[in-house]
Residue, then its C-alpha position, 0 to 999 in steps of 0.5 A: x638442324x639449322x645451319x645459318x649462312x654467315x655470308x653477309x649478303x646472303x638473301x636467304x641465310x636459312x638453311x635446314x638438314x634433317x640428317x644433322x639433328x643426329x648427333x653422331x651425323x653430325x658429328x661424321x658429316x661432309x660440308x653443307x652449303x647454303x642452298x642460296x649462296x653456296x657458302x660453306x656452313x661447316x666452318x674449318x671444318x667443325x664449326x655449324x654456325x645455327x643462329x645470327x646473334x647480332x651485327x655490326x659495323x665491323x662484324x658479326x656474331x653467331x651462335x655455333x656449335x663445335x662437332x668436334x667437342x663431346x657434346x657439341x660444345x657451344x661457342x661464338x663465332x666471329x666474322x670479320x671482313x674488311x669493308x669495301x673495295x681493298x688492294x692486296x696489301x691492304x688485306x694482308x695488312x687487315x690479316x695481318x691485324x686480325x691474327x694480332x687480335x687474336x693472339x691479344x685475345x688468347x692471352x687474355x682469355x686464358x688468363x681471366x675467367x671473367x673474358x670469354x676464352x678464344x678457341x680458334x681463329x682462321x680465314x677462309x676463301x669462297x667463291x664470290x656470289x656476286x662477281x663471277x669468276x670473283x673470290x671473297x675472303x672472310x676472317x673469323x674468331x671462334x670464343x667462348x660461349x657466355x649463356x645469359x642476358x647483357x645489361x643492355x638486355x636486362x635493362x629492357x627488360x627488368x628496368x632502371x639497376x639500382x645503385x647496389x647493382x650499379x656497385x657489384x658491376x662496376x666493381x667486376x668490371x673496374x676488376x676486369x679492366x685493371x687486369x686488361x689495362x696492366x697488360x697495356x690494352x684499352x678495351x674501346x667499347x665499354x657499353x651495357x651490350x657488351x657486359x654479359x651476365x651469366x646464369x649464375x650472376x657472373x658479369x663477363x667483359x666481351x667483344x674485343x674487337x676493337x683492342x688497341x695495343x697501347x706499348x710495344x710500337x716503334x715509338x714508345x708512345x700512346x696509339x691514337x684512336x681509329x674510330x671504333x667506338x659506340x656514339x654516346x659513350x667514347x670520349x671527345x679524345x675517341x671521338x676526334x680520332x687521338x690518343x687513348x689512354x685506360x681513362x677512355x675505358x672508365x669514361x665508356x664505364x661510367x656512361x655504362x653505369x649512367x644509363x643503367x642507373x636512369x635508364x635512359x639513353x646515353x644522348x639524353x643524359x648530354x648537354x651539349x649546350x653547356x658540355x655537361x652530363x645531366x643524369x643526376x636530376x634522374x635519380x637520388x643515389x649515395x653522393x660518393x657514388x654520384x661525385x666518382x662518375x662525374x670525375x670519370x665523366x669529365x672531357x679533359x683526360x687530365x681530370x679524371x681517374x687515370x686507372x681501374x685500380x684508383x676508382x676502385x680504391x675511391x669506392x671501395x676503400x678497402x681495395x689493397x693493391x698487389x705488393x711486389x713481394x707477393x702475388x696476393x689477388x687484389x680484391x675490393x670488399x664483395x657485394x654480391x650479385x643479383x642471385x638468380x633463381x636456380x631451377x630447384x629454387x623456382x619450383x620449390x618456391x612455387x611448391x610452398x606458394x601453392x600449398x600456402x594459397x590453398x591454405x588460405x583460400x580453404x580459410x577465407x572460404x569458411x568465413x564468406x563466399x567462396x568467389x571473393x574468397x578466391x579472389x582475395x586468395x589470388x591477390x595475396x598469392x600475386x604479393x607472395x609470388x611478387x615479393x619472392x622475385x624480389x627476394x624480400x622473402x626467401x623459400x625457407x621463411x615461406x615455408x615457415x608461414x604456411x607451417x604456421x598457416x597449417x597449424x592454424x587451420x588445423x587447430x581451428x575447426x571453423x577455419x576447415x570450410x567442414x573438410x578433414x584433415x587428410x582432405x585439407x592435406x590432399x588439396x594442399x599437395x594438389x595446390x603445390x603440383x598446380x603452382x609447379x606445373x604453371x611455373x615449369x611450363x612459364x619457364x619453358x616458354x620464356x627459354x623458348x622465346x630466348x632462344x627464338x629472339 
């Protein structure tokens, strides 16, 4: 099993134990300790942190199991140390805002399915390994496990959303945000990396590092900003270090959906010389769509929307606000999520495809040569398969072409290329298991590669 070194300044954070790919080993198992820095790899105790995630000013992610769930459950860990050189009391005061968060992300966590669930948050101290007779502390959150893409990832891989993409996720996330902003919490780092969507569609909101607790201080005001924020998505008010208020979440928001929408980078989308967003010469969306993010985008925080809940009854009229007579859930009209494929539906797709284009390439090959006719098999099958991903055609209306298909060559004998039934049928099954076998091993290799990068 591979364990990954979560000291920062670890040269070598590899380390691999042979013993650990046992489960009940695992499970029984003393500390590991990196074999280049000396850092503990079993964090607490039961956490084995396996693979770096990604890396911020701030902190750190990475992937990790927990030994002491029943099946090694999945989780995040978080690292968070504070930067440079600090006093005493400056890291009892970091300590002290650290478990603030914490608590702040328990709460919400527990409570809405779409943030990931904290599980655990502790300190540990080391040994330095670059000041002798020196020691380092580290803080870290352990959270739920979101298994998909976020939309910055999809984005590069798949391309511009379109506007009904653009519509289901600002609607989970305005959703999302009018439940964190009811708790008086401003998110401050609203962009497409930190929105995940599982495997089954659902959008997560995560990373909550930077949370700011709007009431509940001494003098009954807004807090102002600390900086922590993405270049291109906070607003002027984040940006020059004042007050933020829940319009700074919906600003952050609609760049979110700007940049998905045009597929270009937040900066190119700005023109400072006139202090305007230019993103709407990029595409031909719904003018309703278009006129709500530009009054998300606007500088002055007066001139916004000022809540999750406005935005959503602006696109979507039918939004019903809770009463206080009743705990009735508000939820806007559904737009459903892109579907996924599911396992099953991917390789029944690829079943009817195969046996579809054998089909066909057993017709075309009776009425010319059997080179072009292949050729001709393969163009149509890449359109079948092309139209499949786009869910312009479902696996059951296939079904029903190569039925059609069948009963076509069937009844006509000059399309049989002088085979019989029972042979036609054979080379049918075999064009399935091909076209299954390709597909499961495609799949395989893109699980593996998502799982290497």
């Amino acid at each position: 099993m591979e364990a990954y070194c979560t000291r920062p300044r670890c040269p070598r954070p590899k380390n691999y134990f042979a013993d650990l790919d046992d489960v009940s080993t695992l499970k029984t198992a003393q500390q590991k300790y990196c074999a280049t820095c000396g850092m503990p790899l079993i964090l607490d105790g039961r956490y084995m942190s396996t693979k770096l995630l990604g890396r911020g000013g701030f902190a750190s992610a990475f992937l990790a199991r927990d030994r002491r769930i029943p099946g090694i459950r999945a989780c995040v860990v978080k690292q968070f140390q504070p930067a440079g050189d600090i006093s005493a009391n400056q890291l009892r005061i970091a300590q002290q805002l650290f478990e603030r968060e914490a608590d702040v992300l328990a709460e919400i966590g527990r409570e809405h399915e779409q943030i990931p669930e904290l599980y655990a948050f502790f300190q540990i101290t080391v040994p330095s390994f670059t000041q002798p007779n020196q020691e380092e502390q580290f803080f870290y959150l352990v959270q739920e496990y979101i298994d998909g893409l976020n939309l910055e990832e999809e984005l590069t891989q798949k391309g511009k959303f379109s506007e009904a993409e653009i519509l289901y996720m600002l609607q989970e996330i305005l959703k999302i945000l009018k439940f964190v902003h009811d708790k008086s919490i401003i998110h401050r780092d609203i962009k497409p990396s930190n929105i995940m969507r599982r495997q089954d569609g659902k959008l997560f909101l995560l990373d909550f590092g930077a949370v700011k607790q709007v009431t509940n201080v001494a003098s009954g005001t807004v807090a102002s900003s600390t900086g922590i924020y993405s270049a291109g998505f906070a607003p002027p008010e984040q940006m020059t270090g004042n007050q933020v208020f829940p319009c700074t979440d919906l600003y952050a928001l609609a760049v979110t959906a700007v940049t998905l929408l045009t597929g270009q980078p937040a900066p190119q989308l700005f023109d400072p010389l006139i202090n305007q967003w230019t993103w709407r010469s990029h595409v031909d969306i719904d003018p309703h769509l278009a006129n709500t993010l530009d009054k998300m985008l606007l500088p002055a925080v007066s001139q916004r929307f000022q809540s999750a809940e406005e935005v959503l009854k602006e696109l979507f009229p039918q939004f019903i606000p809770p009463t206080t007579l009743t705990n009735t859930p508000t939820q806007p009209p559904v737009i459903q999520p892109p579907a996924s494929f599911s396992t099953t539906d991917l390789l029944s797709g690829a079943a009817v495809s195969g046996f579809e284009g054998a089909l066909i390439a057993i017709a075309l090959s009776s009425l010319i040569s059997p080179m072009i006719a292949f050729i001709i098999t393969i163009v149509i099958l890449s359109v079948i398969i092309f139209a499949q991903t786009r869910r312009w055609i479902k696996t059951t209306n296939l079904l029903i072409v190569a039925t059609i298909t069948f009963a076509i060559v069937l009844f006509v004998p000059s399309l049989q290329a002088g085979m019989d039934i029972q042979q036609i049928v054979i080379l049918g099954i075999a064009g399935s298991l091909v076209a299954i076998a390709v597909t499961a091993l495609f799949k395989l290799i893109y699980k593996l590669l998502s799982m290497m990068f």
